[in-house]
N, C-alpha and C positions, 0 to 999 in steps of 0.2 A: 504494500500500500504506500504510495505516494500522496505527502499532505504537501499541500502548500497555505503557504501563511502569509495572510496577503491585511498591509498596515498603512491603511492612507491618513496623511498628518499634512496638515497646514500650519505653518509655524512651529514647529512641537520642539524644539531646539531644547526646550529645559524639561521633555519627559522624555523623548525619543531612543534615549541611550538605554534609559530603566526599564523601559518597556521592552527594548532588544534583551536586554540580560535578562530579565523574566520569560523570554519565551526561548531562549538559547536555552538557561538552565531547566525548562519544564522538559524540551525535547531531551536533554542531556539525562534528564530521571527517566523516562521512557523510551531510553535508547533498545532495540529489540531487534531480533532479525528479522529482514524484509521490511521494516518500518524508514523509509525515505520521505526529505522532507525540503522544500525550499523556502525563502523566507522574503516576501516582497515588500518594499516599502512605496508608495504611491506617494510622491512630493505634488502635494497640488497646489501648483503656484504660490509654493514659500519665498517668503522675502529674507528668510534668515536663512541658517545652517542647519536645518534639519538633513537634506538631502546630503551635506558631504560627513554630518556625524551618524548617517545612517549608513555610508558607503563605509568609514572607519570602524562602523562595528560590524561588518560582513555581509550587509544585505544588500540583497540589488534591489535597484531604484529604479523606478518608474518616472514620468513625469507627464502631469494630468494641469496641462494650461485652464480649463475652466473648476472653477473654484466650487464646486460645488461637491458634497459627498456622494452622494450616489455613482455620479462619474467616477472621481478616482476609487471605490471599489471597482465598479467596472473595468476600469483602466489596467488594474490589477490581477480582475480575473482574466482577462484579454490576454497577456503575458503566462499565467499560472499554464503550469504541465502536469498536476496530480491530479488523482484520481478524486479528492476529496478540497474543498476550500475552507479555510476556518481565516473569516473576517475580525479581526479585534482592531480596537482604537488604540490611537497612539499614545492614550491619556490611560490607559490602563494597564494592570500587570496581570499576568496568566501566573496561575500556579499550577506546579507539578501536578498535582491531585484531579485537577479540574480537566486537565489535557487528557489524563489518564481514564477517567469517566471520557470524556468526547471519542477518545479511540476503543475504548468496550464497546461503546456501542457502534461506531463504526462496525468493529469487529465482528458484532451480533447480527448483521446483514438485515435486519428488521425497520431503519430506521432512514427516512430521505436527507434528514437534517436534523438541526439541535439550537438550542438558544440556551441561555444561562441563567439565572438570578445576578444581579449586583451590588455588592458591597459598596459603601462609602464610608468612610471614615469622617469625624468629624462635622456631622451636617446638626443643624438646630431642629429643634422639633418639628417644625412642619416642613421641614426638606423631610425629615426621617419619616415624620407619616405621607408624603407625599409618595418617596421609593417605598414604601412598606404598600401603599394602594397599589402600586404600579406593578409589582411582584406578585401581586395576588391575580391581577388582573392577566398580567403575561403568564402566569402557569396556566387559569382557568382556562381563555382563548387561546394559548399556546402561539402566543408573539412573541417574538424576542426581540432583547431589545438592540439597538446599532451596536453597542461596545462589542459584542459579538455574535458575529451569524455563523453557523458550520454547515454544509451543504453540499450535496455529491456534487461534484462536478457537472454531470450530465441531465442532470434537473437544474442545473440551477442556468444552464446554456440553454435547455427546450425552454421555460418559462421567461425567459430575456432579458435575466439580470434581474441587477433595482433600478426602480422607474426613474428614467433621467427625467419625468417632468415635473419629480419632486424635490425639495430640498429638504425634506426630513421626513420623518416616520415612513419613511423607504424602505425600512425592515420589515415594517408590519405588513405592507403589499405584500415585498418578498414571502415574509413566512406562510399568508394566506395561499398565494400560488406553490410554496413548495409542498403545502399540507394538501390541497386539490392532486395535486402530481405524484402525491405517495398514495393519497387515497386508490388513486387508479389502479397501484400497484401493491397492495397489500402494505403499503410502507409508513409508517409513523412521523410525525414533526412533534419534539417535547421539547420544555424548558429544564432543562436542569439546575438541581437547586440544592444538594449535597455540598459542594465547594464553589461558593458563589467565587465570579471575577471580583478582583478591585478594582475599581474605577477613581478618579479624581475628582474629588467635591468643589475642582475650582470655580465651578458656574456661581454655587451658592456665596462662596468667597465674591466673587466679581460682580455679579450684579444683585441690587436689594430684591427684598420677599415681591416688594411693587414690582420693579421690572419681570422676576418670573413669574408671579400671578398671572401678569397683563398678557405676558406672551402665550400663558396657559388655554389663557381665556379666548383670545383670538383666534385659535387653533380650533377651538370647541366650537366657537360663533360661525367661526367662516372658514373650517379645513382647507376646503378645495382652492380657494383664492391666497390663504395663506399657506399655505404648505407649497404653491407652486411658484411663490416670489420669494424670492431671501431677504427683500426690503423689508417686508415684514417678517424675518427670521433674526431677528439682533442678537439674541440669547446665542444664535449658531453663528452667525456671519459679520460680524460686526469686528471681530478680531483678538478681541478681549482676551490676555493670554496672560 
């Protein structure tokens, strides 16, 4: 089995290094025979040095000129050569345990894809009940969330990727199409929730409860028109790093 690990960052220059160590040292615990792996990084039109400290820790780079997420995954998968893709952010760390659950069930051949639970560290009460809804909500519909998507290769090329006419909740699309496309085939989509990912609490740092409320709310009032402009995505696109 060939995985590839495919990590698109915009700016990520003060995480990008710790998220490669975390996903070098996860493979490094799950080293196994027949288990091959590559390791992509998608520089989507960074103005700093993410792309050349992503070349210095051993990953090949990508480069994804329109700035938007969904693209550079795409961008990413376009390049990947394994049998399997496991999507993570650059603002997060993989641990050993959690790669090791994502490759059982690989292994288990039952399964079209996978999503995760997410840890944050440090969030105030209503971020923590905000991820605590959001965990509940992605197990029961079986979304996952961006920080990680895992997905066979050949589902996730029939279904066309994530939708380039959004600029967020592009996962949720994706997981609905990969959950239709196993359904067909005897095959399952779950969130795993045993060894959640960590993820980086720096949104709630960065911008006030008001700005992510508002952004919340927008999203709820009018998806379709905000999820397809980034004007109205500040929380994502605005640069805040």
């Amino acid at each position: 089995m060939h995985l590839s690990i495919i990590i698109p960052a915009f700016n990520e220059e003060r995480l990008i290094e710790q998220c490669l160590q975390s996903v070098y040292a996860s493979l490094a615990a799950n080293s196994q025979p027949g288990f091959t792996s590559e390791i992509i990084v998608v520089d989507n039109n960074s103005t700093d040095n993410t792309a050349s400290l992503a070349r210095q820790a051993g990953a090949r780079v990508v480069f994804e000129p329109v700035n938007q997420i969904g693209r550079a995954r795409n961008a990413g998968a376009a390049e990947a050569t394994g049998d399997w893709m496991l999507f993570v952010d650059a603002d997060s760390i993989l641990n050993p345990e959690l790669l090791a659950d994502i490759l059982q069930l690989i292994e288990g051949g039952k399964y079209v894809g996978c999503g995760s639970a997410i840890r944050m560290e440090g969030l105030p009460w209503w971020a923590d009940g905000v991820l605590k809804l959001w965990t509940v909500t992605s197990v029961v519909f079986r979304w996952a969330a961006g920080a990680l998507v895992v997905s066979r290769s050949d589902a996730f090329r029939d279904v066309g990727g994530f939708d380039q006419e959004l600029y967020a909740a592009d996962e949720v699309i994706l997981s609905q199409k990969l959950k239709k496309w196993g359904q067909q085939r005897g095959l399952q989509f779950v969130i795993l929730t045993k060894h959640p990912l960590e993820s980086s609490a720096r949104k709630v740092q960065l911008y006030s409860g008001r700005e992510i409320a508002g952004q919340i709310l927008r999203v709820i009032l009018r998806p379709r028109r905000t999820l397809q402009d980034k004007k109205h995505l500040s929380v994502w696109y605005d640069g805040r790093r």
